[in-house]
C-alpha positions as CSV (number, residue, x, y, z in Angstrom):
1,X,-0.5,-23.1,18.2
2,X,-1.1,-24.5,14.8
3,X,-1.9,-22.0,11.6
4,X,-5.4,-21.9,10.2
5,X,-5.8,-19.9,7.2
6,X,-9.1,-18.1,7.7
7,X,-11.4,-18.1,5.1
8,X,-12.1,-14.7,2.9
9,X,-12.6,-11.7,5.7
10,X,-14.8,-8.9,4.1
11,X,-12.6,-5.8,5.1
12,X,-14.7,-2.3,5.6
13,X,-13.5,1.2,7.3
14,X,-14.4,1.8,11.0
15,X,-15.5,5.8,10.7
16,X,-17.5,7.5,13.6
17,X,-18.0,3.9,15.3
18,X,-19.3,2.3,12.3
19,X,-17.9,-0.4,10.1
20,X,-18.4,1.1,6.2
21,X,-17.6,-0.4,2.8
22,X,-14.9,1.9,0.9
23,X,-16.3,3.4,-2.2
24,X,-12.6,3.3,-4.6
25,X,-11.0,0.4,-6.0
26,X,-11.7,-2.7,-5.0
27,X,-8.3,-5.0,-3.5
28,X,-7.2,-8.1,-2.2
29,X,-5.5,-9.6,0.5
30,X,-3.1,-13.0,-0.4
31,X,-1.7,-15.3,2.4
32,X,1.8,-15.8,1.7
33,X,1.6,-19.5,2.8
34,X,-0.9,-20.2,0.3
35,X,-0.5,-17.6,-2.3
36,X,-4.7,-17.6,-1.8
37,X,-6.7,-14.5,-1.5
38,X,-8.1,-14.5,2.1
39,X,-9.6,-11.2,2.2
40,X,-10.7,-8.7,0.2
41,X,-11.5,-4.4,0.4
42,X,-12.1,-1.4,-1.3
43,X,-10.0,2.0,-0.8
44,X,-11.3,4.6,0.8
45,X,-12.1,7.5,-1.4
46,X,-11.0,11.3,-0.4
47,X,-14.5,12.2,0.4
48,X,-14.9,9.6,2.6
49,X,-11.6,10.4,4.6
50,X,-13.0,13.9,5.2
51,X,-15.9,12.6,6.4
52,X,-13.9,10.5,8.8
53,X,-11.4,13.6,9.6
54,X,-14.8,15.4,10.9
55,X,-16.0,12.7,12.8
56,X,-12.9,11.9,14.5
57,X,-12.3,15.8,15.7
58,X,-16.0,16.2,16.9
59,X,-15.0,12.3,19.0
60,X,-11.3,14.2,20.1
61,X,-13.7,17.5,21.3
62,X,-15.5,15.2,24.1
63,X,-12.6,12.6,24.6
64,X,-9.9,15.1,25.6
65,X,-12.1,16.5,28.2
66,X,-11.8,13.1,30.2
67,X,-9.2,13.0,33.0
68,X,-6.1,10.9,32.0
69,X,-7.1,8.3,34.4
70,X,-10.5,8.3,32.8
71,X,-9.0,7.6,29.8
72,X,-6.0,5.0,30.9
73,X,-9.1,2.8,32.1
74,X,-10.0,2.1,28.3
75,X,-6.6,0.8,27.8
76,X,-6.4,-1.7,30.4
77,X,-9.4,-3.4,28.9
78,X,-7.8,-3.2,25.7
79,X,-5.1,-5.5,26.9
80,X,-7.6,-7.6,28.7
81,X,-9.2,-8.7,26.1
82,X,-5.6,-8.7,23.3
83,X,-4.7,-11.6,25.9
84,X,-7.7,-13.0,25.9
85,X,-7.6,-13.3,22.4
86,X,-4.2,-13.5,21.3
87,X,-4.2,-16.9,19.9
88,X,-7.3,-15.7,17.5
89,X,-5.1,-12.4,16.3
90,X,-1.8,-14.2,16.0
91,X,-3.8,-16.8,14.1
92,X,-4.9,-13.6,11.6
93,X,-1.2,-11.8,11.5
94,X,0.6,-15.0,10.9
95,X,-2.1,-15.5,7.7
96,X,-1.7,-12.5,6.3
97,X,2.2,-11.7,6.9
98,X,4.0,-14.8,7.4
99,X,5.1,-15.1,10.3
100,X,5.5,-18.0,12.6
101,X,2.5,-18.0,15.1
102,X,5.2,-18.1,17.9
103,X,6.3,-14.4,16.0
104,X,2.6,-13.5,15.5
105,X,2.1,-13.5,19.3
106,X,5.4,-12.3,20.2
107,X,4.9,-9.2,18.0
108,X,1.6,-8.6,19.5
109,X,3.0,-9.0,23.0
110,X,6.1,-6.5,22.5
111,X,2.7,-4.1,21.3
112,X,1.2,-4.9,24.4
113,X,4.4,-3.8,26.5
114,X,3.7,-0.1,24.8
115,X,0.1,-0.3,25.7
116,X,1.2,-1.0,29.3
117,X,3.8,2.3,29.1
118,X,0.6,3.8,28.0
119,X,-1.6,2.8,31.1
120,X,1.4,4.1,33.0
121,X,0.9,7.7,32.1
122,X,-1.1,8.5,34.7
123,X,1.5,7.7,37.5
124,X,4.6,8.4,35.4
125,X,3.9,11.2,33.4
126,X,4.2,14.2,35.9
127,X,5.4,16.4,34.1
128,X,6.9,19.5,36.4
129,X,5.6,22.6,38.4
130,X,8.2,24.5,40.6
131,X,8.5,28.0,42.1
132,X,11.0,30.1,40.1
133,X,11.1,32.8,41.7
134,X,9.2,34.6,45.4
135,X,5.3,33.3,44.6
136,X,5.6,32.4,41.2
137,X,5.4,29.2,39.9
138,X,6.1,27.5,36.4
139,X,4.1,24.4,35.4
140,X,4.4,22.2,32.2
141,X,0.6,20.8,31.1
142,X,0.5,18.4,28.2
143,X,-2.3,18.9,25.6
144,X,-3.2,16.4,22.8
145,X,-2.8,18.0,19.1
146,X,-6.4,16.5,17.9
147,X,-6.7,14.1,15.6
148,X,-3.7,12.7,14.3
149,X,-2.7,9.2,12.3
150,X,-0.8,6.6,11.6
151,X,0.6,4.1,8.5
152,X,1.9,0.9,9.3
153,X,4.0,-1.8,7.4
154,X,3.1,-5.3,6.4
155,X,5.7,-6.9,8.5
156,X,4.2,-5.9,11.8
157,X,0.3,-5.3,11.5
158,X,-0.1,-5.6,15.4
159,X,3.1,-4.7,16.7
160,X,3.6,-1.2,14.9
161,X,0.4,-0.1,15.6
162,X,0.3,-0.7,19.0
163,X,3.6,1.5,18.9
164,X,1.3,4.1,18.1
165,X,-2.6,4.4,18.8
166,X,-2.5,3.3,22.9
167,X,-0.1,6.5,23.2
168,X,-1.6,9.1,21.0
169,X,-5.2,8.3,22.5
170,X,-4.3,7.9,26.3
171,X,-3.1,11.6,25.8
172,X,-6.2,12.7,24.5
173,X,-5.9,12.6,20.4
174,X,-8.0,11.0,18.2
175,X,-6.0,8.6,15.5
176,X,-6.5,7.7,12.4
177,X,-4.9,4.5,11.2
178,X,-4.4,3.5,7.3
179,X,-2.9,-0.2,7.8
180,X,-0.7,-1.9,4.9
181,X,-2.7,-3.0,1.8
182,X,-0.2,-6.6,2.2
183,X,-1.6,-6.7,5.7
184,X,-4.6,-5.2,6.6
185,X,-6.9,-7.9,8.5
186,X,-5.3,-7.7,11.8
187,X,-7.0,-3.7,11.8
188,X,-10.3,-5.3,12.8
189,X,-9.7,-7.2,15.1
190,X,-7.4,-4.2,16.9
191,X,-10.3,-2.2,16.5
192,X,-12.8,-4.6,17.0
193,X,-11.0,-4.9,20.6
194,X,-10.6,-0.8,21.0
195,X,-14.4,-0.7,20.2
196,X,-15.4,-3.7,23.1
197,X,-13.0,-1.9,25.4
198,X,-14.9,1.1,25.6
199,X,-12.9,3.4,23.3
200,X,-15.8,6.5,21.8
201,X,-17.1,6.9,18.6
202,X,-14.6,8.3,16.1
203,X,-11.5,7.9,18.6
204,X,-10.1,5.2,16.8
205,X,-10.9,5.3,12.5
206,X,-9.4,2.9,10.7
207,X,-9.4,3.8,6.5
208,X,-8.1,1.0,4.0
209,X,-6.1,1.8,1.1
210,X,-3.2,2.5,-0.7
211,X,-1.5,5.7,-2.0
212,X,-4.6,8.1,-2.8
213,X,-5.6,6.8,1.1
214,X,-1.9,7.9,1.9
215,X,-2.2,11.6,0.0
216,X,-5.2,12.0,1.4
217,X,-4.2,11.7,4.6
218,X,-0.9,13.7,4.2
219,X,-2.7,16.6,2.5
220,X,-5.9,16.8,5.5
221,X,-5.3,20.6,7.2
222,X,-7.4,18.8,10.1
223,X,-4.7,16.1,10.8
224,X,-1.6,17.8,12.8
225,X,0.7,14.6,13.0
226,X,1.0,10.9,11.0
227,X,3.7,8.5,12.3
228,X,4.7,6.2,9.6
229,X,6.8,2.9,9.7
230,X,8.5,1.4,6.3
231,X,10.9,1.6,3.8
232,X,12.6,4.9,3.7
233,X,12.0,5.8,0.2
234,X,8.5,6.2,1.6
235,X,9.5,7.3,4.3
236,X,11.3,10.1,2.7
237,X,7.9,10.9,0.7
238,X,5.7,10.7,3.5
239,X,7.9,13.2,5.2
240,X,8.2,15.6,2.7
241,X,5.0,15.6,2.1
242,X,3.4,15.5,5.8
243,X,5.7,18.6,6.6
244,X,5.3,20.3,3.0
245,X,1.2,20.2,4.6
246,X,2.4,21.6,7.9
247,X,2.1,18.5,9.7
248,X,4.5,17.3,12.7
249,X,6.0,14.0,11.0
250,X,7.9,10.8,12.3
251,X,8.8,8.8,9.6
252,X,11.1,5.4,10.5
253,X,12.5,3.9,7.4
254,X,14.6,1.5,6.5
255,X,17.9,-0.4,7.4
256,X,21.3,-1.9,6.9
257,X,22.4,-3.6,10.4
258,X,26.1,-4.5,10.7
259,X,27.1,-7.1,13.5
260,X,30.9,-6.5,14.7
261,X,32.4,-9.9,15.4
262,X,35.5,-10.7,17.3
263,X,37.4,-13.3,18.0
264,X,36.9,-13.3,21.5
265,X,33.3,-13.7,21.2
266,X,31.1,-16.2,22.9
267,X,30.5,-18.8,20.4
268,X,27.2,-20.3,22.1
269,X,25.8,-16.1,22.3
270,X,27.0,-15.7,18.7
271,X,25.4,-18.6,17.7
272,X,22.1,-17.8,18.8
273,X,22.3,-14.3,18.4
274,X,23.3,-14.0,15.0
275,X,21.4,-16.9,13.4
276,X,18.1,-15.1,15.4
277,X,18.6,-11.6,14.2
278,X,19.0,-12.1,10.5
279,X,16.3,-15.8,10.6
280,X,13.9,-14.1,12.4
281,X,10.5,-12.7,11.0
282,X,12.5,-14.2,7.8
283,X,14.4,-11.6,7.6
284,X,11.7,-8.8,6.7
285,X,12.1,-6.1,10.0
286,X,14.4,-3.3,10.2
287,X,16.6,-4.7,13.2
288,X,17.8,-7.4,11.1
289,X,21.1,-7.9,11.0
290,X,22.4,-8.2,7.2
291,X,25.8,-7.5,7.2
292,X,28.3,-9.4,9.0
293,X,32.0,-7.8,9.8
294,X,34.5,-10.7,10.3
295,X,37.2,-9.4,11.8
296,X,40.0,-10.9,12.1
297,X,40.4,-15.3,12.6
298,X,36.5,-15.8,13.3
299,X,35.6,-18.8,11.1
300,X,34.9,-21.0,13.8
301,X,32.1,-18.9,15.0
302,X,31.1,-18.2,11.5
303,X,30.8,-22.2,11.5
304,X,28.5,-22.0,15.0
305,X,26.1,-19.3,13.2
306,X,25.9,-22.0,9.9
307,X,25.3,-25.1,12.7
308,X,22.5,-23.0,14.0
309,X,21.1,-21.7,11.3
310,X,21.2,-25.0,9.1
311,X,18.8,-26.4,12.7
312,X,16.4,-24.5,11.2
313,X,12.9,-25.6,10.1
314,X,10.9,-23.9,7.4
315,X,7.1,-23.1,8.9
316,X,8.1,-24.0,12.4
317,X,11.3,-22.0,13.0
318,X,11.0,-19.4,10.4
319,X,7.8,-18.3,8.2
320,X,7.1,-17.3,4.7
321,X,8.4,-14.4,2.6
322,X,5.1,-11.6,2.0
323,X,5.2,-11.6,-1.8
324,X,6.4,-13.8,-5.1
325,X,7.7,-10.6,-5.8
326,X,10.0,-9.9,-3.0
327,X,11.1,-13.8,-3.2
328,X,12.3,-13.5,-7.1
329,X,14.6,-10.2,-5.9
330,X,16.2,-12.4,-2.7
331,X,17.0,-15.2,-5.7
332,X,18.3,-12.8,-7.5
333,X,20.2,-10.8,-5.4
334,X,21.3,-14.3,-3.9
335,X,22.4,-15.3,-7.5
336,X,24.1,-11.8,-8.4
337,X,26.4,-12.0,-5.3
338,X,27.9,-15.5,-6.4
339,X,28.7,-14.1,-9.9
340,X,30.5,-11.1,-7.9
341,X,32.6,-13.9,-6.3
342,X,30.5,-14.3,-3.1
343,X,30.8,-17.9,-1.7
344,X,27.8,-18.8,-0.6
345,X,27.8,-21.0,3.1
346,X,24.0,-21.6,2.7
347,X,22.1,-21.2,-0.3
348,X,18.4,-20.5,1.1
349,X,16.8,-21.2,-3.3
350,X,14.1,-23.8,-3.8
351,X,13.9,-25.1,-0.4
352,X,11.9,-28.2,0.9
353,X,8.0,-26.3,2.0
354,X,6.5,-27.6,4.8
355,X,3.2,-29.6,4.4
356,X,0.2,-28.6,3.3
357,X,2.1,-25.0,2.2
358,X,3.7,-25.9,-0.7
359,X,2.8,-23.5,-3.1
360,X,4.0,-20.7,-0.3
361,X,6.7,-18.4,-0.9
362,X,9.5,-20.0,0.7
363,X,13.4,-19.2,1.7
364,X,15.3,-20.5,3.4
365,X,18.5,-18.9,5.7
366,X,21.3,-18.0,3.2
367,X,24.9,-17.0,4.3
368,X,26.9,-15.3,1.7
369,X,30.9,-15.0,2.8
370,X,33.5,-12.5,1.3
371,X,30.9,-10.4,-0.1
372,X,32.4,-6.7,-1.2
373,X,32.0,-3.8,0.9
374,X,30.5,-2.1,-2.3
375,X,28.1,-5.0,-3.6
376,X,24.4,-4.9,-3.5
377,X,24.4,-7.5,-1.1
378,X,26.7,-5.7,1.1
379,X,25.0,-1.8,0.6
380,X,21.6,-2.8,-0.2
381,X,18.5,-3.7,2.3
382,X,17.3,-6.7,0.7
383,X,14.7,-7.5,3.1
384,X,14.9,-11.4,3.5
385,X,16.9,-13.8,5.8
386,X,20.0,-13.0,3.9
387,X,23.5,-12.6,5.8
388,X,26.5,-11.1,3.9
389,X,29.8,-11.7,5.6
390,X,32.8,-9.1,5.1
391,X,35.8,-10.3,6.3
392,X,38.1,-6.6,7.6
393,X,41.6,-7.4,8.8
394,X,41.4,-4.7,11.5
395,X,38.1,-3.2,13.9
396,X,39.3,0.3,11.7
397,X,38.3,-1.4,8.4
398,X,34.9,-2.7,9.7
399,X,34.1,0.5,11.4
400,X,34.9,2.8,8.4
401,X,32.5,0.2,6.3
402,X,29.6,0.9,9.2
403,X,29.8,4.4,8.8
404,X,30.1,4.9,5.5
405,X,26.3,3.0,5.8
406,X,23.8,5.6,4.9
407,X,21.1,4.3,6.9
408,X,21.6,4.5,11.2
409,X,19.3,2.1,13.0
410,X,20.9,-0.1,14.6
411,X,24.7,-2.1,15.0
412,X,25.8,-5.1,17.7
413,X,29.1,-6.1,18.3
414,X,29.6,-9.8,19.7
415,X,32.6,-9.8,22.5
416,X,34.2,-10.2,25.5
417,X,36.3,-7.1,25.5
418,X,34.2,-4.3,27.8
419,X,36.7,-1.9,25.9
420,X,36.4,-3.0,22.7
421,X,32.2,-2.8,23.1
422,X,32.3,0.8,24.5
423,X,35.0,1.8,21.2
424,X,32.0,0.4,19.4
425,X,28.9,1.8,21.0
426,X,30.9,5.5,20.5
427,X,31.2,5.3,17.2
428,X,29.2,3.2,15.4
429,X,26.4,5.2,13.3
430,X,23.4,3.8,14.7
431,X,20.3,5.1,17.4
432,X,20.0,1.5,19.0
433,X,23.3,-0.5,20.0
434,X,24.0,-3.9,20.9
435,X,26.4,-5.7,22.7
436,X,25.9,-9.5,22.7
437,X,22.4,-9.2,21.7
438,X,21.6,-9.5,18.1
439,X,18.4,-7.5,17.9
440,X,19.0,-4.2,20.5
441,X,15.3,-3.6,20.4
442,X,14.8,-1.2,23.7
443,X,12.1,-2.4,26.5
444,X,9.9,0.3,27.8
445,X,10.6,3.4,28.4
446,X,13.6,3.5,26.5
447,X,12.2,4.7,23.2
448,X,12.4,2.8,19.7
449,X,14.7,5.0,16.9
450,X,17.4,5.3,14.5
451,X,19.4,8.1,12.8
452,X,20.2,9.2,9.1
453,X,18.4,7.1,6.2
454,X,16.5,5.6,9.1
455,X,14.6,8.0,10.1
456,X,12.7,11.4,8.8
457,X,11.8,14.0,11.6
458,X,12.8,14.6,15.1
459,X,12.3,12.0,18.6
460,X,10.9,8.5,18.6
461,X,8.2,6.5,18.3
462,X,7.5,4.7,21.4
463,X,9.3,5.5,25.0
464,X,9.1,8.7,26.8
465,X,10.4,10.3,23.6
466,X,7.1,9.9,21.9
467,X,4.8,11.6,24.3
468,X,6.2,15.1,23.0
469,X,5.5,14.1,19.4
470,X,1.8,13.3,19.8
471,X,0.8,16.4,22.1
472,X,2.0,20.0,22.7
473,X,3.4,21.8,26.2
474,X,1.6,24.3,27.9
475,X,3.6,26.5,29.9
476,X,2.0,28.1,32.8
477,X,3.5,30.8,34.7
478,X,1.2,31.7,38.2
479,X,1.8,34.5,40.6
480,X,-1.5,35.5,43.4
481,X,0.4,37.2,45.7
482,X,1.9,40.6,46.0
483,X,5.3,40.6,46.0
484,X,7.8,43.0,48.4
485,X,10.8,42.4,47.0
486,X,10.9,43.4,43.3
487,X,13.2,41.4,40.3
488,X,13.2,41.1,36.7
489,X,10.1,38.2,37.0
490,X,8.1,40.7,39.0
């Protein structure tokens, strides 16, 4: 599939079923491949976010009503028609964000597998009735909150939002969805497909914006949950805030993924593994890995990961970095870790850009070896396809440097030692481990989550685990008959 830049799309809100024009300040949207505006919007205003609050609970009144199965049958024409237009959205993503169309549509297909657990629910979801005691029975019934929303990142404007709405509206909610101001084009043609699969008025209300839009949202008595995705500075705000409103929040934040690597290790896994955790998506998702610990005599894998890496092919292999202003920090954090005695492997700075995207913003793969334990390179997420090795003498060293990470998302460890992996998976500080796999992203059911710095409020965002978060538990308790024999239940 070969990248077409769209021409200028004409953003608008979707509110009660109908596409409207913001009414605050007007913003673009720049391709990072051309550094050309290729879409423009205005903000939605406060007023017109009440307005949309409103319409979306009278939509939740009349949707919630419908049986579960009623509902599931919306989203299996929602995926009907994202694969029957995936090349045409992963055309849009890659534009806006960056990515490789190949990491466009696998983005958009790893959305698609949560949209699938969704249309599952019906069958899986069973929740539990059981007699407790002589003629009475206990039952759990699961009841959607009413309208409740979402704000994604730039780095996945598909993929993160299908993490979200197909779950919160099978249950029954209504969602409202304030995509990234980097990326928001992809939002129409999600809704778009919502709208053609049958999805009500005011189910689905997509608001453009920035902070005021994010306030606004946050500080809405009417809204009783907001997922959020992104840095966790933000993260940090937008829970704090959410929960300071009385909202139920689940902010995932940021991330500083270490890779353990031992000598025993499979060079051809490590290789691969490696070169596609910290290349991919150039670097700018929060299961990258960043930090390598070298333990021990590994330079001969370290040498595999800079063969594969150095096969790589800017615009075919890897995309584009989202901002001029996230490329000068990589330089410079690139250029302040030599001057801290880094050696730098590959040096990623003023790269060849492909054809026709010159004036792009462009990295390439950089490897920087014997970085500090304490360095910004080492501590720091810097968001790009950066990889800092640390060279430990001992798995003791590297461990104490993993935990003394603030952030807990994820951490792989490369080797052939079952022992050695298991010692790992206890006690490195991370929610999602892997062993020999360089990106532990968990497949459906198991849900998507880290600890600590990573993550602001309690469960996760996709899995089993996120059911609870976007709907409450009734508890039932049924007795009809009389009862002869008399207890404390009775």
């Amino acid at each position: 599939m070969q990248l077409r830049i769209p021409k200028k799309i004409d953003l608008q809100n979707y509110i009660g079923g109908k596409w409207t024009p913001g009414q605050g300040e007007k913003r673009i949207v720049i391709s990072p491949y051309t550094n050309t505006i290729i879409g423009e919007f205005k903000e939605s205003t406060k007023k017109q976010i009440n307005d949309a609050v409103k319409k979306a609970h009278s939509g939740h009144l009349e949707w919630a009503q419908r049986s579960l199965k009623e509902r599931t049958q919306v989203m299996f024409k929602f995926r009907e028609i994202l694969l029957r237009d995936i090349d045409k959205i992963s055309n849009v993503i890659s534009s806006e964000s960056g990515k490789t169309c190949a990491e466009a549509q696998a983005g958009l297909m790893k959305g698609i597998e949560v949209l699938e657990f969704a249309t599952s629910l019906q069958n899986l979801d069973r929740l539990g009735r059981m007699e407790v005691s002589k003629d009475i029975f206990c039952e759990y019934r699961r009841e959607p909150l009413g309208v409740v929303a979402g704000i994604t990142p730039f780095n996945f404007p598909a993929m993160v939002p299908m993490w979200m709405i197909p779950i919160a509206i099978t249950i029954g909610n209504a969602f409202v969805w304030k995509p990234s101001d980097k990326t928001p084009l992809t939002s129409k043609f999600i809704t778009d497909s919502l709208t053609e699969a049958g999805l009500p008025a005011g189910i689905l209300t997509l608001v453009q914006g920035g902070k005021q839009t994010v306030d606004a949202i946050l500080e809405h008595p009417d809204i009783k949950a907001v997922g959020f995705v992104g840095s966790s500075p933000i993260a940090k705000y937008i829970y704090q805030t959410g929960a300071q409103h009385l909202k139920r929040v689940l902010a995932l934040g940021g991330a500083k993924n270490h890779i353990f690597l031992l000598p025993d290790a499979d060079p051809a896994l490590v290789g691969q593994g490696v070169a596609d955790s910290f290349t991919g998506c150039a670097g700018q998702r929060c299961m990258a890995a960043s930090v390598l610990l070298a333990i021990g005599d590994v330079d001969p894998l370290i040498n595999k990961i800079v063969e594969k890496v150095s096969s790589i092919k800017l615009g075919e292999n890897m995309g584009t970095i989202i901002s001029t202003t996230s490329l000068e920090k990589l330089t410079k954090a690139i250029e302040k870790s030599k001057k801290e005695g880094a050696k730098i492997l590959l040096d990623g700075r003023n790269p060849k850009s492909p054809k026709g995207f010159e004036k792009g913003n462009w990295l390439a793969p950089s490897i920087l070896d014997n970085v500090k334990p304490n360095s910004e390179a080492a501590c720091e997420e810097l968001f790009g396809p950066i990889l800092s090795i640390i060279r430990c003498k001992n798995i003791e060293q590297a461990m104490k440097i993993e935990n003394e990470n603030p952030y807990g998302n994820a951490a792989s460890v490369f080797t052939q030692n079952g022992a050695m992996a298991e010692f790992i998976t206890q006690n490195a500080r991370a929610g999602m481990i892997g062993i020999n796999i360089g990106v532990p992203v968990p497949r459906e059911p198991f849900s998507f989550g880290g600890f600590y710095e990573s993550k602001f409020g309690h469960g996760d965002i996709t899995g089993e685990s996120s059911l609870n978060f976007w709907s409450n538990l009734k508890k039932v308790t049924t007795k009809w008959s009389s009862v002869k024999s008399k207890n404390w239940m009775s």
